[in-house]
KOLBA-119380 format. One record per atom (N, C-alpha, C): x, y, z; residue in one letter. Coordinates in steps of 0.05 Angstrom, whole numbers, plus 5000, padded with zeros to 4 digits. Each point is the difference from the previous one (the first is absolute). Layout:
% KOLBA-119380
XYZA ...
% end
This chain:
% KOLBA-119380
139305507482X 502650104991X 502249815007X 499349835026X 503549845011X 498949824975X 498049894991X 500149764979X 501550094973X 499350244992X 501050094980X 503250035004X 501150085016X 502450095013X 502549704994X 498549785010X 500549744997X 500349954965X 499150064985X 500049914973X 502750105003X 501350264998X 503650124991X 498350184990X 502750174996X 499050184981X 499850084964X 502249694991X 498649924969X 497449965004X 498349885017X 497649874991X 497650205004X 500350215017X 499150265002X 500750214984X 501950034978X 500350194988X 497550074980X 498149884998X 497350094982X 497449995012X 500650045038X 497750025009X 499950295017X 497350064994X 499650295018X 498249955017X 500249955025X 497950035023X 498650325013X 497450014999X 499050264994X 498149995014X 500350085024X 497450015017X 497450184997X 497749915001X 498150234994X 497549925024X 498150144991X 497750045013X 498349744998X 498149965001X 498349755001X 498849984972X 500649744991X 500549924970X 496949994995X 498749975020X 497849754997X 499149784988X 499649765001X 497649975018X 501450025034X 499250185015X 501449955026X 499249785019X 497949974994X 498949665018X 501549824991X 502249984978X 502149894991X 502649985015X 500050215008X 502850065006X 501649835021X 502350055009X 501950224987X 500349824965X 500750264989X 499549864965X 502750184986X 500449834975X 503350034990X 499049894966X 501150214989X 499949954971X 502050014988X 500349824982X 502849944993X 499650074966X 501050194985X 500350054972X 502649924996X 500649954977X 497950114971X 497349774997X 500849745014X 497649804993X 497450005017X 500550275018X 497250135010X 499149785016X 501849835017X 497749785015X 500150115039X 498050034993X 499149985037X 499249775018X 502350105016X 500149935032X 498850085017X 498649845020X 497650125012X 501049835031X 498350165026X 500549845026X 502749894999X 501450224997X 503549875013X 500150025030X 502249895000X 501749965024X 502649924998X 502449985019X 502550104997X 500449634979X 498949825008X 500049734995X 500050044970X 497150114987X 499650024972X 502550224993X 500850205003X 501550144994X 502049884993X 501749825014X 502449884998X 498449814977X 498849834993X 499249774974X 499450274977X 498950204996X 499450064985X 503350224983X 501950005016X 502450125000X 501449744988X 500849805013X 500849734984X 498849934979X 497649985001X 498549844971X 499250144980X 499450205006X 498650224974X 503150154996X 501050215021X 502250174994X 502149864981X 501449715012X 502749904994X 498949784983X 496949955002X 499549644982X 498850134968X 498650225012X 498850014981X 495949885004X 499349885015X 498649825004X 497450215023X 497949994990X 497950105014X 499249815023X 499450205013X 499349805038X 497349994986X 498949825002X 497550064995X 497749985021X 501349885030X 498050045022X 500350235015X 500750274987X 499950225007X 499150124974X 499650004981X 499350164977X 498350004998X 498650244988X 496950084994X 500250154977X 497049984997X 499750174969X 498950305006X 501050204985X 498650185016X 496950084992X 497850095025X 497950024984X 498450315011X 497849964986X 497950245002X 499049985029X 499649785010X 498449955015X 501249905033X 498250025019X 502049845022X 501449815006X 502449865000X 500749755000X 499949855028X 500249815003X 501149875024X 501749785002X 501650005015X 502849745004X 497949835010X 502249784987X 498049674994X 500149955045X 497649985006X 500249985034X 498750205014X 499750284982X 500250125013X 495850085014X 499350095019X 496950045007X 499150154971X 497749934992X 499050224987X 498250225018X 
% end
């Protein structure tokens, strides 16, 4: 929210932050989906939060070393044990 807070409040007038329950995949998480262009954020932290608030919110521009596709099946972050 302070990243969002940072944009003003022109640059926030067409966003709704909406907390819910576990999106899944939760071995993902914490995870953030951003519509209408439906792209997921996966394994944030306050670091990614703030780039994905600058570059996607105000650029326009997909982070893409946090984005995932969503799937059927289990995922795992690039590192992570299987």
């Amino acid at each position: 929210i302070r990243s969002l807070e940072r944009l003003g409040s022109r640059s926030t007038e067409a966003l709704l932050v909406a907390q819910t329950g576990c999106l899944f995949p939760c071995n993902l998480g914490p995870v953030m989906v951003v519509y209408p262009e439906g792209v997921w954020y996966c394994g944030l932290n306050e670091a990614a939060t703030d780039r994905i608030v600058e570059e996607h919110f105000r650029n326009g521009q997909v982070v893409i070393e946090y984005a995932r596709e969503p799937a059927s099946h289990s995922q795992r972050m690039p590192g992570q044990p299987t």
